[in-house]
N, C-alpha and C positions, 0 to 999 in steps of 0.2 A: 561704826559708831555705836555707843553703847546707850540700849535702848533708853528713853526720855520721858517719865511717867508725866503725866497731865496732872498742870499744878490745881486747877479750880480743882477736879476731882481728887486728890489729895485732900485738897480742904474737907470732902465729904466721905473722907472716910474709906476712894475708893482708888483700884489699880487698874487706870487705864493708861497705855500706851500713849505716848503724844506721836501727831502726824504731822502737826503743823507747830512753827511760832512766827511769833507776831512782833515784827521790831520794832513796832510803837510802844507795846506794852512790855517787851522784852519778858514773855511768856508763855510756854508750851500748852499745845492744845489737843485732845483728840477728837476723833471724828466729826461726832459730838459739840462736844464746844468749839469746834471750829466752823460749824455752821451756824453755832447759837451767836459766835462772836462777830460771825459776816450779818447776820442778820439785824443785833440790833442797831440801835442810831447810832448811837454814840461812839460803836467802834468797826460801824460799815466800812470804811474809807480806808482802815488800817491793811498793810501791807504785810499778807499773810505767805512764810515761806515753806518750802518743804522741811521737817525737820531734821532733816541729812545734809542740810545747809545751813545749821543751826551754827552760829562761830562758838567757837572754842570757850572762847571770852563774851558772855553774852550779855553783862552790863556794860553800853554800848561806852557811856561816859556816867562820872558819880556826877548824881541830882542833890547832895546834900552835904551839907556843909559839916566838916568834923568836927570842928570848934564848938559848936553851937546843939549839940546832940542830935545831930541829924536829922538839923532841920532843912526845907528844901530852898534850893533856890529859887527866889521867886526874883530876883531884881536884878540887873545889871548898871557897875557905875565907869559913865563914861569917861569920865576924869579921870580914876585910875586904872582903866579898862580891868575890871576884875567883876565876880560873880560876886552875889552878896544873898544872905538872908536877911530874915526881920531883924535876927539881933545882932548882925552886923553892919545895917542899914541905923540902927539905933547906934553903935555904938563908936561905928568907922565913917560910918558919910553924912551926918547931919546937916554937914556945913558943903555939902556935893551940890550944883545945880546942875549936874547932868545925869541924873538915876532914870530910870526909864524899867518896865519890867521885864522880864524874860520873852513873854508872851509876844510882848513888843519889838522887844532887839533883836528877836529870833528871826524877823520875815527876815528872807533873800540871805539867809545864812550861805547858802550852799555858794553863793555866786559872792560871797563876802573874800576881802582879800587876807583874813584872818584864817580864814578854812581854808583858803588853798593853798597859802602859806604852810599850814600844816600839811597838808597832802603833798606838797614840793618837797616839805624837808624829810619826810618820810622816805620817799623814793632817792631824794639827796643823799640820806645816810646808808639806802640799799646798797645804790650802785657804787660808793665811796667802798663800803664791804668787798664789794665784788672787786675792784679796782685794785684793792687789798689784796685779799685773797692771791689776785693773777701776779701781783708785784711780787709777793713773797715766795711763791710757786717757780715763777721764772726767775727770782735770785738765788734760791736752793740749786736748780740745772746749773746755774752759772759758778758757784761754790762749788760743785761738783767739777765741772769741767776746769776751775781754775787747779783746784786742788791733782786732779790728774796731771798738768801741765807742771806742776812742781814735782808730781813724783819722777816723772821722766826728767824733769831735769838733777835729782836727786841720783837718778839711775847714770846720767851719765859724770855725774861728779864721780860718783863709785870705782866705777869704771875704770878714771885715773888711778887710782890708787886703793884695791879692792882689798888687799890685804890690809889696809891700815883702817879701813873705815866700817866696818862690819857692824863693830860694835856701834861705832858712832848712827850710823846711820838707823836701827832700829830706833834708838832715840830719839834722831829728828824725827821720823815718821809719826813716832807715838805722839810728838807735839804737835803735829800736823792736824793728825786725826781728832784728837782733844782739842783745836782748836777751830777746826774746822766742825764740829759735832756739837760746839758751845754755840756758834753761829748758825749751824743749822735745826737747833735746839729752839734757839732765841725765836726764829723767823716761825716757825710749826708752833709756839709757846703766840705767836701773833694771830697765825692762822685762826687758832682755837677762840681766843679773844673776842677776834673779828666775827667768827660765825656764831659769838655768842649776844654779842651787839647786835649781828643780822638776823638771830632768832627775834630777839625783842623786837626791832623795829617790823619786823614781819607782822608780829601779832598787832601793831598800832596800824600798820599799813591794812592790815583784814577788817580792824573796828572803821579805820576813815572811808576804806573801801565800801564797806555793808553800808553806812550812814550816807555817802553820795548815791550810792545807786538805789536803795529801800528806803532811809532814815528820813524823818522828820527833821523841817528846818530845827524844830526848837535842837534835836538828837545832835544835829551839825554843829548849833550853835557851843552846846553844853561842850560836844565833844574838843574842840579847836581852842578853847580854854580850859578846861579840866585839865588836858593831856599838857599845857604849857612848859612847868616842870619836868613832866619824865620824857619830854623832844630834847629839855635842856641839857637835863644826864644824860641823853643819848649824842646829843653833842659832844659834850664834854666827854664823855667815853671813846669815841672813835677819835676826838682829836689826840687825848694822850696817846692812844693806841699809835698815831701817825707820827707826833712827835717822838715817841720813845722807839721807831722803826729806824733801823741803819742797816748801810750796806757798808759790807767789807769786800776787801780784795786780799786773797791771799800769793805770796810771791817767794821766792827762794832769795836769801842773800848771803850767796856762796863768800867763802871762803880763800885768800890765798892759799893755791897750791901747793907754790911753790918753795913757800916758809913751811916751818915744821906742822903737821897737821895734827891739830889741838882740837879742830872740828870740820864739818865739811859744810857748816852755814846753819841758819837759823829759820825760824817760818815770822815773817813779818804778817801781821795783824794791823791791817788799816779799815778803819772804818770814816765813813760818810750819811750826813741822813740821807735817807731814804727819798728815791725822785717824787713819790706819792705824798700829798699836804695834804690835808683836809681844810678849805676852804669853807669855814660856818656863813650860813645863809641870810644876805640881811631879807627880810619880811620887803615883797612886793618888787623883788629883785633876784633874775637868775641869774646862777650864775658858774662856774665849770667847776665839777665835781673834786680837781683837786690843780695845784700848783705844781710846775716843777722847778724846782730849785736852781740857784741861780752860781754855784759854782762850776761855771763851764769850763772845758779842758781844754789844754791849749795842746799844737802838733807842731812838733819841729822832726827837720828831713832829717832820716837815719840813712837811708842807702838807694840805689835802683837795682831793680831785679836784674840780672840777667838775660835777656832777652837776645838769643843767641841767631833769632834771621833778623838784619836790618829791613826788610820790606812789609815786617809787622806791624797791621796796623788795628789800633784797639780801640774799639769803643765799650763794650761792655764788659762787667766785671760783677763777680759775687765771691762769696767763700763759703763753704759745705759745713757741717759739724763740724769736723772735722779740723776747721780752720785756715782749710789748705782755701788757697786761692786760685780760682780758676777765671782765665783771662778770655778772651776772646781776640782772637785773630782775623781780624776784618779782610785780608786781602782778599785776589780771586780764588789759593790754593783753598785757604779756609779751616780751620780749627781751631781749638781749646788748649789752651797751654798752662796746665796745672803745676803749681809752688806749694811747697808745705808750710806748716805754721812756719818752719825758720827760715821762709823766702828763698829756698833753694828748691829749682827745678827740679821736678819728677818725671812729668811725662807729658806727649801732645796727644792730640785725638783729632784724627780726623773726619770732618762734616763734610758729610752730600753737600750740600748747600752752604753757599759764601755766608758766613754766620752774622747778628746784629748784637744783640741783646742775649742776655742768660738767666735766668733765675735757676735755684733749687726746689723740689717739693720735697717738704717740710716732714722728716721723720725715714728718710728714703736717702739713696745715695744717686739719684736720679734728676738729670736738669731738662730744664727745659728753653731753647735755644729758639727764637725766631731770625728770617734770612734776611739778606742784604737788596737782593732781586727778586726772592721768590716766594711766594704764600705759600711758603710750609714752614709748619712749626717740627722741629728737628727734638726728639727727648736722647736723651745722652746717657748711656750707662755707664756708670766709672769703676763699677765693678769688674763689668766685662770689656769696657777701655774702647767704646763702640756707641754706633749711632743703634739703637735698638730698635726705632719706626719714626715714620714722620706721618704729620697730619695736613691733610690741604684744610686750608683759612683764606678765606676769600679778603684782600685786601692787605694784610699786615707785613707786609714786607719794608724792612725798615723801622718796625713799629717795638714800643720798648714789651719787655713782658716783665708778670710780678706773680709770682707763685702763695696764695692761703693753704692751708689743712684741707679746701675743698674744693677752691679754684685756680684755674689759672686765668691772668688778669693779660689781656695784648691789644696793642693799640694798633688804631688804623686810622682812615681819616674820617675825623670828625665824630669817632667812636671809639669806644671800649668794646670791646669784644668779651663777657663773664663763657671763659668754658670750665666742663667739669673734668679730672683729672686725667681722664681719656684724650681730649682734646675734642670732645663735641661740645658746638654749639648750644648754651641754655637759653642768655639775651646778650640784648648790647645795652649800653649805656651811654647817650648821646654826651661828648665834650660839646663844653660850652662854646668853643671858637673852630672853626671848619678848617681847622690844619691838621698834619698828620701829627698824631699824638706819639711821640718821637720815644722815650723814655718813664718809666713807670715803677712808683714803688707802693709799699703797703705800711700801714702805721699799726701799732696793737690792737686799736681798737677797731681794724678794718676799713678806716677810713681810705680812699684812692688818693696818690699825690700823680700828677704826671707833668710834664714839661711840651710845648709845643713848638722849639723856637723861641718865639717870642714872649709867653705866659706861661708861671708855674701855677698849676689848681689845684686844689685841694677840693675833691670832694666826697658824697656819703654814697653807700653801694648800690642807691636807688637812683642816684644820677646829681641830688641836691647841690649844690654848691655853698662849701664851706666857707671860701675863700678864694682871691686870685692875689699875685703877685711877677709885677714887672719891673724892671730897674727903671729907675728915672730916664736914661739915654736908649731903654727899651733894646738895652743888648740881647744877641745870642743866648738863650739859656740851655746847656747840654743836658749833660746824668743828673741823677739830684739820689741822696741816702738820707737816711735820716738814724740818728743815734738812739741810744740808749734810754735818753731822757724827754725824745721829742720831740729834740732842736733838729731842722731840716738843711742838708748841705745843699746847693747846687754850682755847679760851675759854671761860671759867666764869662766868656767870648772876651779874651783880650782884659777879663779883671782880676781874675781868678777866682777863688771858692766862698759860698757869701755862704752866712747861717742866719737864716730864720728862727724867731721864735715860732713856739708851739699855731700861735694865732697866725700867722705869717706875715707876721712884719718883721726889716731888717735889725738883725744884733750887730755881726761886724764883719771882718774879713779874715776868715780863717788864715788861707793861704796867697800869699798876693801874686799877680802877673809879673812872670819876670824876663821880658821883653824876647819870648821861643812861644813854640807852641803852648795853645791854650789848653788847660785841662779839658778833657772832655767824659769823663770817665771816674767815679767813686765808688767806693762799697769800703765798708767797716768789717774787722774779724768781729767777733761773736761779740767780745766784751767792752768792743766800743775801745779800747786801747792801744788798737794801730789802724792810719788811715792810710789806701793806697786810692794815689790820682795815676790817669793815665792821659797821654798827652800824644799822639802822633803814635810811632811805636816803639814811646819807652812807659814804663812804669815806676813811682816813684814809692816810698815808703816812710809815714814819717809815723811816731812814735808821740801819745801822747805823754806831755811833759809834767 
């Protein structure tokens, strides 16, 4: 920090260093005056800091009205809840019977629901930033990985016909790229936006901050009405930001063949808003940082895999990067029977242990498997097409697992189990109902979903409970995924597949029972664009519409 000369000796003509400032008087002190200023009466009481903790912005809130030549506030009117001077107490509220002074309106600022209002919506448009930010971060990966998926399929158009399409084909690709590079142009053109939003509200967030924790009620008061207007631009700044955000999907739409080739297909450009809303705050009212949008996709059946032992039996399911889908084979022999994106078999792998549940850790081509009978957790390497080491876990057999960037998440009874990516013990996390905690997934924000049986819970990493949901006839509840947007799948015993909103209450019925085996088994590819259920030991595949 760059050194802070002391304002009184300034006045006297002199260059001393300041040590301290004083956020009542919003003025730097040295040695000197910092002891002259604790000493006398009138500013004993004042709340003196180091001055390498001096903010940035050290006019906490403006005391003076612009209109009026900078005269100070002295009045507050309650009527139009606004600051006033002398000449706008003359000139704006003569006919006000509720004026009252500063001095006055100031006590219990800090506990006023005016100021916390503004400290909510502060932190409101922080974390909206951030929410931002990660949305557009993880729709860049996802425009990247879509756009790969076209060029291979671009590559096998070629293929057909390599001699005629050469030329063509640089073409489409350049559309590709320009089109895919305007989208990911637009979303980094957001990012910058947002962290320019979240600069500001930073610096409002360090003035509310210094004021609740050092400031003077009156500093509170000043500050939670002065700043009224720039919360309001800061509102209205992040909301364009969210409305003017969209997601695209990019996709190939090939070409007949088998007529004369004039082209081998085009890059389709679909865009959607964005799952991220910014929800403005009403005063004396929280409430969730942002909306997700309500055009939900619908799935109809495209095919069944393949599944070439009839005594496979599947309960767990995930997909890798990669988008291949790796299944789990439940019987005594035991193993993972991996499908590629285009739902044709690859390979099995087989498991020490009669396998349950699967997840991936996240950046790794590495799963992590819990058993059917036995408390080991089984990691998988699909590089090497091999079980790589297992971990003893006291309890979790049967129990579902869910993989973070730093944990792995496995259930037992009447517990979560947080291990670290080793598969050692950190803690547990008590579920709310003493059943075995069957099934487990993770949401963006790290929230825990798991199924019990009988109770789907949702809740936070420290054990809180977000929420619970039961069917009315308190059916069976198996796997459960959750999408792109939020919404939470789960399969229900003889109903089939329900979706929850974000809150967990019911939306509708995705997929319905159709009088065989019940789904017991979900997971999503990457882009939330094809859903596979599994059912006894078949798997099906359906294709959003």
């Amino acid at each position: 920090m760059e050194k802070v000369k002391c304002e009184p000796c300034k006045t006297r003509d002199k260059n001393n260093q300041s040590t301290h400032w004083c956020v009542i008087c919003e003025e730097s002190f040295c040695s000197d005056c910092t002891d002259n200023h604790r000493a006398q009466k009138i500013s004993r009481n004042h709340e003196l800091i180091d001055i390498n903790r001096m903010p940035m912005h050290t006019i906490i809130a403006d005391q003076c009205c612009f209109e009026h030549d900078k005269l100070p506030f002295e009045y507050f009117c309650i009527d139009h809840d606004i600051l006033s001077c002398k000449e706008c107490l003359a000139e704006n509220h003569r006919s006000c019977q509720k004026m009252m002074s500063v001095d006055i309106a100031c006590k219990g600022a800090k506990q006023s629901q005016s100021f916390i209002d503004a400290i909510e919506l502060v932190d409101h448009v922080l974390e909206t930033t951030h929410v931002i930010t990660k949305d557009r971060q993880s729709f860049i990966e996802n425009i990247e990985k879509e756009a790969n998926s076209v060029k291979n399929a671009i590559r096998e158009l070629k293929e057909e016909a390599i001699s005629h399409i050469e030329s063509l084909e640089k073409s489409l690709l350049c559309d590709l790229d320009l089109k895919k590079d305007k989208i990911i142009q637009q979303s980094k053109t957001t990012i910058i936006e947002t962290e320019d939003v979240g600069k500001m509200t930073k610096d409002k967030k360090d003035v509310f901050d210094l004021v609740d924790k050092h400031g003077s009620e009156k500093q509170a008061f000043l500050a939670a009405h002065a700043y009224k207007q720039d919360l309001t631009d800061l509102e209205e700044k992040i909301t364009d930001i969210t409305e003017k955000s969209t997601n695209a999907t990019i996709k190939l739409i090939p070409e007949r063949l088998q007529e004369a080739i004039k082209s081998i297909g085009s890059i389709e450009l679909s865009e959607v808003p964005s799952a991220v809303k910014f929800v403005q705050k009403k005063q004396g009212q929280s409430q969730m940082p942002f909306e997700q949008h309500q055009n939900l996709p619908h799935f109809i059946h495209k095919r069944d895999l393949n599944i070439k032992d009839d005594r496979t039996s599947v309960n767990g399911m995930t997909v890798n990067e990669n988008d291949e889908v790796l299944i789990v084979d439940g019987t005594r022999t035991g193993g993972i029977l991996v499908y590629d994106m285009n739902d044709s078999f690859k390979y099995r792998i087989d498991t020490i242990y009669r396998p349950w549940d699967i997840a991936m850790i996240p950046g790794t081509n590495v799963g992590v498997v819990t058993s059917h009978v036995d408390d080991f957790l089984q990691f998988v390497d699909f590089d090497e097409k091999s079980i790589s080491r297992t971990v003893s876990v006291e309890g979790i057999h049967q129990g579902g697992v869910a993989v973070s960037n730093k944990n792995i998440f496995v259930g037992t009874r009447g517990n979560i189990n947080i291990l670290d990516l080793q598969g050692q013990l950190i803690r547990s996390v008590k579920a709310h109902y003493r059943k075995l905690t069957w099934f487990i997934t993770l949401d963006n924000l790290g929230n825990i979903y798991y199924t019990d049986r009988e109770v789907l819970s949702c809740i936070r990493s420290d054990g809180t409970e977000v929420y619970t949901y039961s069917t009315p006839d308190n059916d069976t509840l198996w796997n459960l995924a959750i999408d792109n947007h939020g919404y939470i799948y789960v399969g229900i015993d003889r109903k089939g597949i329900y979706r929850l909103k974000p809150d967990g209450t019911f939306m509708d019925v995705v997929v319905k029972y159709e009088n065989t085996l019940s789904y017991t088994g979900i997971c999503f590819n990457n882009a939330c664009t094809k859903m596979f259920l599994c059912r006894g030991g078949s798997v099906s595949v359906f294709n959003q519409k």
